[in-house]
TORKOL-4160 file (C-alpha; in steps of 0.2 Angstrom, whole numbers, padded with zeros to 4 digits, m for minus):
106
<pt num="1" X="0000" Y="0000" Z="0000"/>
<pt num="2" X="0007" Y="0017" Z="m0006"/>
<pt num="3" X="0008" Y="0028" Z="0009"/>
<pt num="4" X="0000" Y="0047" Z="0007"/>
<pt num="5" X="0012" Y="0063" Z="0012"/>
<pt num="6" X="0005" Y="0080" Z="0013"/>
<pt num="7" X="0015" Y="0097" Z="0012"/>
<pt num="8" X="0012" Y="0108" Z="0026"/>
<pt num="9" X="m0001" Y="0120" Z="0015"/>
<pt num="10" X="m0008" Y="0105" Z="0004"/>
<pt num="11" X="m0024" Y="0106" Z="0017"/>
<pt num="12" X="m0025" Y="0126" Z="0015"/>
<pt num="13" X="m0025" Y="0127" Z="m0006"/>
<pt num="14" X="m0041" Y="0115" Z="m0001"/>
<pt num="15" X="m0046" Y="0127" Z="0010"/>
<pt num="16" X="m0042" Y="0139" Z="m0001"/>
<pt num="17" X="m0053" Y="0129" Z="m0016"/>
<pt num="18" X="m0068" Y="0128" Z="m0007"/>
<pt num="19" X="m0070" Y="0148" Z="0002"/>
<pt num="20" X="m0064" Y="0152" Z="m0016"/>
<pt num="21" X="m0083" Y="0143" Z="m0023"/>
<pt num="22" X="m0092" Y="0149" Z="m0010"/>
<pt num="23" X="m0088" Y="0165" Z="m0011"/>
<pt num="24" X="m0090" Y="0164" Z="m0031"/>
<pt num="25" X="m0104" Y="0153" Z="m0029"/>
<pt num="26" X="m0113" Y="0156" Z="m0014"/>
<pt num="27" X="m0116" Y="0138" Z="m0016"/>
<pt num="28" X="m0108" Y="0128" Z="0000"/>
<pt num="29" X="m0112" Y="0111" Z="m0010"/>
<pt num="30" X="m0103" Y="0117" Z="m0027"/>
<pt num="31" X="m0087" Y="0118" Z="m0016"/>
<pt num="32" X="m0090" Y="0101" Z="m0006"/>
<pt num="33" X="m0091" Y="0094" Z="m0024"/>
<pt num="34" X="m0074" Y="0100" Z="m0028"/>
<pt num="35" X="m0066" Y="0093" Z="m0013"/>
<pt num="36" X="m0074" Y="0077" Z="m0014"/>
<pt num="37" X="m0068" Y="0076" Z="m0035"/>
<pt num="38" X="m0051" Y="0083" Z="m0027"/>
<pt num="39" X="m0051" Y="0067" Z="m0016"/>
<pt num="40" X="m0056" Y="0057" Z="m0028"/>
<pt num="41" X="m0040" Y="0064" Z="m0040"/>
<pt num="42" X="m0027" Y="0059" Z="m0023"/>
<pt num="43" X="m0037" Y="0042" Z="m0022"/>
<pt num="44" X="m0032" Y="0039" Z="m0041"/>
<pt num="45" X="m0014" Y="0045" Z="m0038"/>
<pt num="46" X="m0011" Y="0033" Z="m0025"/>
<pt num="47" X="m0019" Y="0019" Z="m0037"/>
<pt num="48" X="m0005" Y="0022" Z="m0051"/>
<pt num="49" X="0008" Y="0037" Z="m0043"/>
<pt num="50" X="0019" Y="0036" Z="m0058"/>
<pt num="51" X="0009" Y="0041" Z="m0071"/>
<pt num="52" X="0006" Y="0059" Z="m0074"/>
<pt num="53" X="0013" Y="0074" Z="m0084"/>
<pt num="54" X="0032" Y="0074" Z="m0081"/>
<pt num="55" X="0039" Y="0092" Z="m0072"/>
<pt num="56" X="0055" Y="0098" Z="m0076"/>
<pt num="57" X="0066" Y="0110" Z="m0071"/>
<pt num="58" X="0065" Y="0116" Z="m0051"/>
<pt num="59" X="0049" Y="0102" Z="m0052"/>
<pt num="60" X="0060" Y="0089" Z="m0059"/>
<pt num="61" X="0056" Y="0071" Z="m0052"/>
<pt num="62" X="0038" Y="0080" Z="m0048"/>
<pt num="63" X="0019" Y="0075" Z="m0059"/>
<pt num="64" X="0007" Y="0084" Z="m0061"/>
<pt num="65" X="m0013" Y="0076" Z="m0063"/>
<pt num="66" X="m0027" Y="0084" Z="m0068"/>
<pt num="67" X="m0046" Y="0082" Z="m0065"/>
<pt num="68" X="m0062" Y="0085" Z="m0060"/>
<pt num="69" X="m0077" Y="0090" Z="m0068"/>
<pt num="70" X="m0068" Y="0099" Z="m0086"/>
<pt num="71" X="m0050" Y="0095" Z="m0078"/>
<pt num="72" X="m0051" Y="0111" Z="m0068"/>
<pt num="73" X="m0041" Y="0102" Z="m0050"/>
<pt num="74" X="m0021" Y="0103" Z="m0053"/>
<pt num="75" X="m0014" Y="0092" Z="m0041"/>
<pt num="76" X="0007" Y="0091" Z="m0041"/>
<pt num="77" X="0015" Y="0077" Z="m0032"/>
<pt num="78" X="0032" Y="0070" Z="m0029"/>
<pt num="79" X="0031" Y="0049" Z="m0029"/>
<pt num="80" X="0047" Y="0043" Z="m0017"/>
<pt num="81" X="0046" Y="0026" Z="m0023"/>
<pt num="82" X="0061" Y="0020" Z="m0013"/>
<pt num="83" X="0051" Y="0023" Z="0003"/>
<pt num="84" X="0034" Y="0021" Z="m0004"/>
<pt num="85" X="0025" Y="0034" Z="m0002"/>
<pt num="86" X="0018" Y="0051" Z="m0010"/>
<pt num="87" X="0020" Y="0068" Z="m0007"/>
<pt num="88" X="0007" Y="0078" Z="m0011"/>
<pt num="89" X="0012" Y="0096" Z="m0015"/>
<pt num="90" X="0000" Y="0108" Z="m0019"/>
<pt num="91" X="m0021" Y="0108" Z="m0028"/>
<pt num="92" X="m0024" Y="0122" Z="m0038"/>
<pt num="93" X="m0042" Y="0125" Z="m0047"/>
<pt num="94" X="m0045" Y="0135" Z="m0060"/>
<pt num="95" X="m0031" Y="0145" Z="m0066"/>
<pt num="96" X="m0022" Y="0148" Z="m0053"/>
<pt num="97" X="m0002" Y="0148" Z="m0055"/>
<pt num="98" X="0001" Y="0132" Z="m0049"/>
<pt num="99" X="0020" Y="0131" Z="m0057"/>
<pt num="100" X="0023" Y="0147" Z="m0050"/>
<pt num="101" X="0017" Y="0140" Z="m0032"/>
<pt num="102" X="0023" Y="0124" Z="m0033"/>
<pt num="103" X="0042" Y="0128" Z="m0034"/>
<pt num="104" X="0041" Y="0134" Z="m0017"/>
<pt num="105" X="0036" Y="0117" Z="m0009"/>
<pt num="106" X="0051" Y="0108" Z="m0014"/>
């Protein structure tokens, strides 16, 4: 069993997701939604950690998944296959930055 990692501000982009919707929104479910299509996406990534977009430079050795309802969830993680586990860097929706963001978690 792969074994899940999460950066120190992995919980807050969640956060971030959902207050970002309801704000949007003012539709509390709409964000639930996302987090559980988010859960669903880290559920996925544990099922099959290698495969995803390959990031290069300050990301290298990092993937980057996409999903959700029209791809809209980025989520970039770092798969440590030597000690069996991933580590889940940063979700992003929409257009946010997420290379710009993720460089910082390393």
């Amino acid at each position: 069993m792969i074994r899940k990692a999460l950066h120190a501000d992995f919980q807050s982009d969640i956060d971030s997701i959902q207050s970002h919707i309801v704000d949007v929104t003012g539709d509390p479910e709409m964000s639930r939604r996302r987090v559980r299509e988010i859960d669903a996406l880290v559920r996925r990534i544990l099922d099959n950690p290698l495969s995803g977009t390959r990031l290069h430079g300050p990301l290298e050795g990092c993937l980057r998944r996409t999903g959700g309802r029209d791809n809209k969830i980025v989520i970039v993680f770092e798969p440590v296959v030597e000690e069996n586990f991933v580590l889940f860097l940063l979700a992003s929706f929409g257009g946010q930055n997420w290379s710009e963001s993720a460089k910082d978690r390393l």
